[in-house]
N, C-alpha and C positions, 0 to 999 in steps of 0.2 A: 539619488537616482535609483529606482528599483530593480531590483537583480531581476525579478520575472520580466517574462515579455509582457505585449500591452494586451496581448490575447488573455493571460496566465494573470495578470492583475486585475483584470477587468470582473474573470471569472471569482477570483480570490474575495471580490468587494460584493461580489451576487452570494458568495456563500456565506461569507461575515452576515450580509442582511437577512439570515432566515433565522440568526440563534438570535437568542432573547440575549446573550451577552457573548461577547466579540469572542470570548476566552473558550468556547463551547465549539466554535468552529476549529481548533488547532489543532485534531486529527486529519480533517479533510486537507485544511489548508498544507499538512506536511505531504499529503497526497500531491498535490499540482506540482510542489518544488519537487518529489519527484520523477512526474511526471514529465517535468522538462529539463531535469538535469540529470534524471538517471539513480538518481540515491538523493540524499536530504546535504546538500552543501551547506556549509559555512557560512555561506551567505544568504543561501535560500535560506536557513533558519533563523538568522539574526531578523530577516525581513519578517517571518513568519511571527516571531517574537513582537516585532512592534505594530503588525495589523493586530495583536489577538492583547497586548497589551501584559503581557508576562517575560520575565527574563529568558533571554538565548539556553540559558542554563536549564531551566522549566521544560524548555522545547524539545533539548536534545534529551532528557531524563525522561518523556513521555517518548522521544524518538525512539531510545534504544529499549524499551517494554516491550514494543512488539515486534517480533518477524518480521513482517512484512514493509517494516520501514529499515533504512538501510543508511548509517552515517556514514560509510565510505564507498568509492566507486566498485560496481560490481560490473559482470560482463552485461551486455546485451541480452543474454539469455540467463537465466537464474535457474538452474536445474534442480530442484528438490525430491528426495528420493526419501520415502517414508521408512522408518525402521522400528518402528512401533509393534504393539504384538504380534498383530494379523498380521502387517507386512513381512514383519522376521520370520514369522514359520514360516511365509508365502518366498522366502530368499531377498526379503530387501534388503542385508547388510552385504549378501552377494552379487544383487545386482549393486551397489554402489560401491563397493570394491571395481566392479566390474568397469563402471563410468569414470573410475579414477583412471583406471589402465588405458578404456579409452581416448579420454580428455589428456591424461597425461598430467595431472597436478592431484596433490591432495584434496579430500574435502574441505573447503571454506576456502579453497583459492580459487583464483581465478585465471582462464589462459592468457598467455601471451600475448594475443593477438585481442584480449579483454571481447571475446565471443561469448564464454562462458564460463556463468562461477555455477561451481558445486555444491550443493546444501546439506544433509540431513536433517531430517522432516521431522516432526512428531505428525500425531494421526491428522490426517490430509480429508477424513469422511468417503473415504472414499474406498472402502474394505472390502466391498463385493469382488473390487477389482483388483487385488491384491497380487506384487506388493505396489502400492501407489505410486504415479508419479507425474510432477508439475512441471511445468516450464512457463514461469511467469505467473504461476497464480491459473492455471490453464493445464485441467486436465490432458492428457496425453494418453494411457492407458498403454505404457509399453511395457510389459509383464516381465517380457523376456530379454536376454541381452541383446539376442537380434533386434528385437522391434527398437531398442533404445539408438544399437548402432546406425541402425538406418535413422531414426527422429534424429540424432547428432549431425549427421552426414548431410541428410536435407537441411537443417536450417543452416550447417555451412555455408552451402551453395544456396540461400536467401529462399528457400522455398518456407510455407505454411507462414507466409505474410499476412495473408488473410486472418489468420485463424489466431496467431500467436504476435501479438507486436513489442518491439521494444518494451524491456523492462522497465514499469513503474507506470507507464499508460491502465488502468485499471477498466475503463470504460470506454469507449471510440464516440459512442452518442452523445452527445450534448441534450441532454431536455433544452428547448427553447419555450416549452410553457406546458400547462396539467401543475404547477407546481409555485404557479407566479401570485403573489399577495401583494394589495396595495399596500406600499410603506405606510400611509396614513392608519391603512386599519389595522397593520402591526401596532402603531406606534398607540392609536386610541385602545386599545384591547389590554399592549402591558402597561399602559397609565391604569387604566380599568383597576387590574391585576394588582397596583400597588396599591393603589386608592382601600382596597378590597383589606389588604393584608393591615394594613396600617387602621382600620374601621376594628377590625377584628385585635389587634393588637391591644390599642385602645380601651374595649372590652372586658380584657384579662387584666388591666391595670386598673379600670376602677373597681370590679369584683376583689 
């Protein structure tokens, strides 16, 4: 039985079909798992490992390379606070002293209430506006401790729904087409494609 829902597998089997091999999709696809679990589960990976056709092992060793994928549950909100050059002279190791005092837990925990986990950032591109800061992948720009306590305060009380959603949602749109290929003429193009390489291959072993 697949851990995703049928929304979440349906979508999984539309990304599998755009790489030329199933194994090429296993960034995106850790995106969906989580997307609707919130961080990359145990199970969502095991699954993700048998669509893409590599070991759980493969999965969670690409999982934990990047930031932005997450092997264990985080809050609802992912606060990252950059502390990089520009942001440190600008006070980012102050302002996230400051969000600890706030929030009440260290950096890389998470509250009690699993609202929100803590980060420290490296550079976020975002310097003009220093010192940077995310919440979910989602600029915020609160420079100062005020603007931060109030962005806190608000998304307590469920506001900037619009603007900032659950962790691990990366995109709200769905393309339903600008982007749709017939399988056949995937399917005739990388025959083409081997045919091509294998002509050429050929080639170099009777020279």
């Amino acid at each position: 039985m697949s851990h995703l829902s049928k929304v979440m597998r349906d979508r999984a089997e539309a990304l599998i079909g755009v790489y030329p091999e199933k194994r090429s999709a296993l960034i995106p696809l850790c995106h969906l798992v989580q997307e609707q679990d919130g961080y990359l589960s145990e199970e969502g990976m095991i699954e993700v490992a048998e669509m893409t056709g590599v070991t759980p092992a493969e999965v969670r060793g690409t999982a934990t390379f990047y930031d932005m994928l997450h092997t264990e549950p985080v809050g609802k909100y992912v606060v990252g606070v950059c502390t990089n050059i520009a942001c440190l002279l600008a006070g980012g190791l102050e302002l996230l002293e400051h969000a600890e005092g706030k929030l009440g837990i260290r950096c890389g925990a998470t509250t009690p209430d699993g609202t929100f986990t803590l980060e420290e950032a490296e550079c976020l591109a975002d310097c003009d506006v220093a010192p940077c800061v995310q919440v979910n992948h989602r600029y915020v720009r609160t420079t100062t401790p005020e603007l931060l306590d109030g962005l806190i305060d608000e998304l307590s009380a469920g506001g900037r729904s619009d603007e900032i959603p659950p962790h691990g949602t990366l995109i709200r749109i769905q393309r339903s087409q600008g982007l749709t290929v017939d399988p056949a003429a995937i399917a005739a193009e990388r025959a083409a494609a081997r045919e091509a390489a294998q002509g050429r291959a050929a080639k170099v072993g009777e020279s």
